[in-house]
N, C-alpha and C positions, 0 to 999 in steps of 0.2 A: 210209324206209318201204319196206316191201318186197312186193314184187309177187307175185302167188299164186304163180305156178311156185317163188320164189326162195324164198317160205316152205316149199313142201313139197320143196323139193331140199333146202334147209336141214336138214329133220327128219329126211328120208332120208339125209341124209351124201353125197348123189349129187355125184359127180365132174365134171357141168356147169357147179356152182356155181364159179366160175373163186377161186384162190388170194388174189386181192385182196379178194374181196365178201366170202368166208371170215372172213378176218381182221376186216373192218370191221364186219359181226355178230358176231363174237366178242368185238371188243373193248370191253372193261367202258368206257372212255370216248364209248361212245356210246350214244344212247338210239334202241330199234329198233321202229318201229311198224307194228302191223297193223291195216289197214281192216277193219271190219266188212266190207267189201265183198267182201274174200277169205273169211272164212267161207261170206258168201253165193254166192260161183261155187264154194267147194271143195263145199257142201252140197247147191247145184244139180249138177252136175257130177257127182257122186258119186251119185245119188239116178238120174240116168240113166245111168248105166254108162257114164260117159267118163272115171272119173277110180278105175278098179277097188280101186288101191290104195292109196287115202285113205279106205276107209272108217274106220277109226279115228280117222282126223284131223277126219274128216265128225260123227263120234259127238261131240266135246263139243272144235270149234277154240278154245273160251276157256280150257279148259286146256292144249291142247298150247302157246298162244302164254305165257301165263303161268307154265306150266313150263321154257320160252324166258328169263321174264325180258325179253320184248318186253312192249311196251304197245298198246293196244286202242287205236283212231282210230274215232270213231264216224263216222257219217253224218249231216249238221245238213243244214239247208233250202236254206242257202249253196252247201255241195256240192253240192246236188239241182243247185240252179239253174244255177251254173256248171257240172254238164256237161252238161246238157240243153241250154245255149247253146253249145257249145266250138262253131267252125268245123272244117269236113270232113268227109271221106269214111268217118272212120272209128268202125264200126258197133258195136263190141264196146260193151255197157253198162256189163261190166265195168269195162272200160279205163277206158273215160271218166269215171269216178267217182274212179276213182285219180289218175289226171291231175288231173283238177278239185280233187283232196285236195292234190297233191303242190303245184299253182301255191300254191292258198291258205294252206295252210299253210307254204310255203316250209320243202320237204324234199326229199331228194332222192329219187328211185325207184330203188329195187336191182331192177335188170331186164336181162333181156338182149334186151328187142325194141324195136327202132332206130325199130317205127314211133311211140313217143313223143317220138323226137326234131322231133317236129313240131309239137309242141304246148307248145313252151321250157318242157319238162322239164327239172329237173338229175337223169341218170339218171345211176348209177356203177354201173359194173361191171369 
């Protein structure tokens, strides 16, 4: 599953995306999914001028993800709940939906922020 930043570095071809994650979304052996929940921080995000240049991405994310060839992760009640309960300090709603997706579903997060290692994420990057 991959994490908002990694989807739109993804789309942009941005050179952050490190050489390994590259290839592990590229490769047709894997199946690549995106949470609704990244629609909804790209679309919040976007809509208050913190993410300038996503508005394309912002305009219609079920297609950029399906023009990907990734697959849509919905949000179910399950996920509400487990991240509405995770423990800690950390505040992102974002996050914590993705976390809560990534335990449940047992996936791993294509991410590059270490503070999900706290939350026995399998994060690869």
């Amino acid at each position: 599953m991959l994490d908002t930043h990694t989807l739109l570095w993804w789309l942009d071809g941005d050179r952050r995306l490190p050489p390994r994650a590259r290839r592990a979304i590229a490769s047709q052996s894997n199946t690549i999914l995106v949470s609704a929940v990244s629609a909804w921080e790209i679309t919040t995000k976007a809509r208050l001028g913190k993410l300038p240049g996503a508005a394309d991405v912002a305009a219609d994310v079920a297609a950029c993800v399906a023009g990907q060839g990734f697959l849509p992760l919905d949000v179910t009640l399950l996920h509400a709940q487990r991240a509405g309960s995770l423990p800690g300090e950390h505040r992102d709603p974002f996050d914590r939906m993705l976390i809560a997706q990534s335990q449940m579903e047992d996936v791993a997060l294509v991410s590059d922020d270490d503070a999900f290692d706290a939350f026995d994420v399998r994060r690869f990057w």
